[in-house]
C-alpha positions in Angstrom: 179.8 45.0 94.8 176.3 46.3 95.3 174.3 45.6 98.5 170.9 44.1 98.4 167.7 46.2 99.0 166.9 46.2 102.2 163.7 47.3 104.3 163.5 48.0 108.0 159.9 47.1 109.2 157.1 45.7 111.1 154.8 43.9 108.0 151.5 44.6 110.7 152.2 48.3 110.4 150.2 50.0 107.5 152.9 52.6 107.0 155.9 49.6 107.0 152.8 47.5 104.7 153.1 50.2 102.1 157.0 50.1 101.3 156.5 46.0 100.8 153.5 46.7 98.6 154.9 49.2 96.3 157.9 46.8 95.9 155.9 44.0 95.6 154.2 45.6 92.4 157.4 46.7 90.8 158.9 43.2 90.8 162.0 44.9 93.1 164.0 41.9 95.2 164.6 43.3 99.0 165.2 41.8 101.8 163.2 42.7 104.4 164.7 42.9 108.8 162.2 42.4 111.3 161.7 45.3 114.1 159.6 44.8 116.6 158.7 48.5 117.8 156.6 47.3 120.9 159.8 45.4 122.2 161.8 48.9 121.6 163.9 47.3 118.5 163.9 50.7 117.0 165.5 52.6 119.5 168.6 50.4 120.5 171.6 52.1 119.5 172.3 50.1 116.7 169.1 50.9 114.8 169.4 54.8 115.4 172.8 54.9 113.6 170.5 53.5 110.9 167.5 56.4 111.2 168.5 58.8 114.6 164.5 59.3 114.6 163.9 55.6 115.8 161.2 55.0 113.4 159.9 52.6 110.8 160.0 51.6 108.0 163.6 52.9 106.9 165.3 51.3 103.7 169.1 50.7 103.3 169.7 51.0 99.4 171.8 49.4 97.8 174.4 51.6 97.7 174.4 51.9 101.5 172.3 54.9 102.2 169.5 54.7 104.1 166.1 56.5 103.5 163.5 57.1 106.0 159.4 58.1 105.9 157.3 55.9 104.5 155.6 58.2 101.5 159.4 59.6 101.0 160.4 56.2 100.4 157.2 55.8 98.0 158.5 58.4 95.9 161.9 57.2 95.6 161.0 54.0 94.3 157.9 55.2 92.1 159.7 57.8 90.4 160.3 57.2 86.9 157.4 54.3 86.7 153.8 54.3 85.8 153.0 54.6 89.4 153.9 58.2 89.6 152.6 60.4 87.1 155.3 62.5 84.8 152.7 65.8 84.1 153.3 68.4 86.8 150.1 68.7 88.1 149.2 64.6 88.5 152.0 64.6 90.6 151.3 67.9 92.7 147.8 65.6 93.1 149.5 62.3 94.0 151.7 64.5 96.6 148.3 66.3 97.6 146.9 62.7 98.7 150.3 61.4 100.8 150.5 64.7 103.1 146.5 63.9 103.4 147.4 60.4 104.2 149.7 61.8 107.2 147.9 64.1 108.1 143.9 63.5 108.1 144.2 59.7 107.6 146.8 58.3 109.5 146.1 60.5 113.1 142.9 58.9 113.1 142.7 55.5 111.8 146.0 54.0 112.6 145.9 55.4 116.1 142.4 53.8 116.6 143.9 50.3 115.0 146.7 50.5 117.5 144.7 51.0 120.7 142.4 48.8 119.7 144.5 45.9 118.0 147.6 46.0 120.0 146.1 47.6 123.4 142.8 46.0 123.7 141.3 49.0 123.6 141.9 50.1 127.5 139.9 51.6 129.5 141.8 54.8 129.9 142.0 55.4 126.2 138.2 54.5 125.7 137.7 58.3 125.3 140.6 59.0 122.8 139.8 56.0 121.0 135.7 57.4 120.3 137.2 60.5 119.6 139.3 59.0 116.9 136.1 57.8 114.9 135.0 61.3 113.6 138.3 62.2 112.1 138.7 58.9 110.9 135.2 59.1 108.8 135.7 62.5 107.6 138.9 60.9 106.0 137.2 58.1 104.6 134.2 60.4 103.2 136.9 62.2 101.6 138.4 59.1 99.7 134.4 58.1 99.2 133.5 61.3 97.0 137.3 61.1 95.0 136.3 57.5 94.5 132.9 58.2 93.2 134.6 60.3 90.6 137.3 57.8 89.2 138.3 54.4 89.5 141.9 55.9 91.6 142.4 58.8 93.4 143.9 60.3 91.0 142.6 59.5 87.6 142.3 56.5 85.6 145.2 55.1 87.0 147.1 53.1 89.9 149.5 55.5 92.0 151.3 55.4 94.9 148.7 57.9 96.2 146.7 54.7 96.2 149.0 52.7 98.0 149.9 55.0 100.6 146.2 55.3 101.5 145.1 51.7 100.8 147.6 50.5 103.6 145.7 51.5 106.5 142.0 51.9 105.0 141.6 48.1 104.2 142.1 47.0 108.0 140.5 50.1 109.2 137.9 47.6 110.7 140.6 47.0 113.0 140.2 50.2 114.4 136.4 50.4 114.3 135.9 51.7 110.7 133.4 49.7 109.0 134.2 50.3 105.5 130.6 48.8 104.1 129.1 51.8 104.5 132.0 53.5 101.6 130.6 51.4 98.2 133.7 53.1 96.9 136.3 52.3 98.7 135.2 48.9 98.6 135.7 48.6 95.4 138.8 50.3 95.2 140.3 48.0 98.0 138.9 45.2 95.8 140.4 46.6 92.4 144.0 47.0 94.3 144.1 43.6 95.6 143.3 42.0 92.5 146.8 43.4 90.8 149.2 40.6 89.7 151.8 41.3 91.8 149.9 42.3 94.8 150.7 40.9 98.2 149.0 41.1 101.3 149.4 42.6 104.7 150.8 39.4 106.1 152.0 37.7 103.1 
């Protein structure tokens, strides 16, 4: 007998956020385990059988395997659905956008959100924190100029290149990142929360 979908996650954190959106749009029935990161949940020994890495989100399938990495775990479930594109090269672009997500997005704005939503923005990481905003913005002028081109980032149509970047940018004011000054990705966040089967942050 088949096990039931399940998700190993934190709904507050953008990359955890992302998994539950994705599923949430496909109409796919998980169950979803509480970890709570800042109580050390993820590195008891129980939960590193499930991912030795301690992190989250990780998914337990239903055949028992477990997947880790959030924009792994986007592509797993997208494949084969409108949500990842079949021609070679729309996919080579919705793949371009995910390692940008990790890698010029994430660094910046998550970080800021955490020292500034979970830490109250201490004193001692005042500095870090400022120095967050510049790579943060160049991120976000990034998405700005895609987004002035077409209504997604990648084409005409909803991906998870979308998702994976829409998790984080939409409480980027959470982290200091007024997002008024990006007409574009204002609408865009708009646009993607208006989907049927969207469902929010703390839904």
């Amino acid at each position: 007998m088949a096990m039931a979908l399940r998700v190993y996650g934190d709904i507050q954190s953008g990359n955890c956020y992302k998994v539950k959106l994705l599923l949430s749009l496909l109409g796919t029935h998980h169950e979803w385990q509480h970890v709570d990161i800042l109580a050390g949940e993820s590195q008891t020994p129980a939960f590193l059988q499930i991912n030795p890495n301690g992190k989250i989100p990780t998914v337990q399938l239903e055949d028992g395997r477990f997947l880790a990495e959030s924009n792994a775990i986007l592509t797993f479930f997208a494949e084969d659905t409108p949500l990842l594109p079949q021609d070679k090269y729309q996919k080579a672009k919705v793949m371009e956008w995910l390692f940008f997500e990790q890698y010029s997005h994430e660094p910046f704005i998550a970080v800021a959100r955490f020292i500034q939503k979970y830490q109250g923005l201490p004193e001692e990481r005042k500095a870090e924190y400022d120095s967050l905003q510049t790579g943060g913005h160049k991120a976000l002028k990034v998405m700005e100029k895609q987004l002035s081109n077409s209504p997604y980032l990648v084409g005409e149509s909803l991906s998870i290149a979308d998702i994976a970047l829409y998790a984080y940018t939409h409480v980027a004011h959470e982290g200091g990142f007024f997002i008024q000054q990006y007409p574009h990705i204002q609408a865009w966040i708009e646009k993607i929360a208006q989907h049927p089967r969207y469902v929010g942050m703390l839904s």
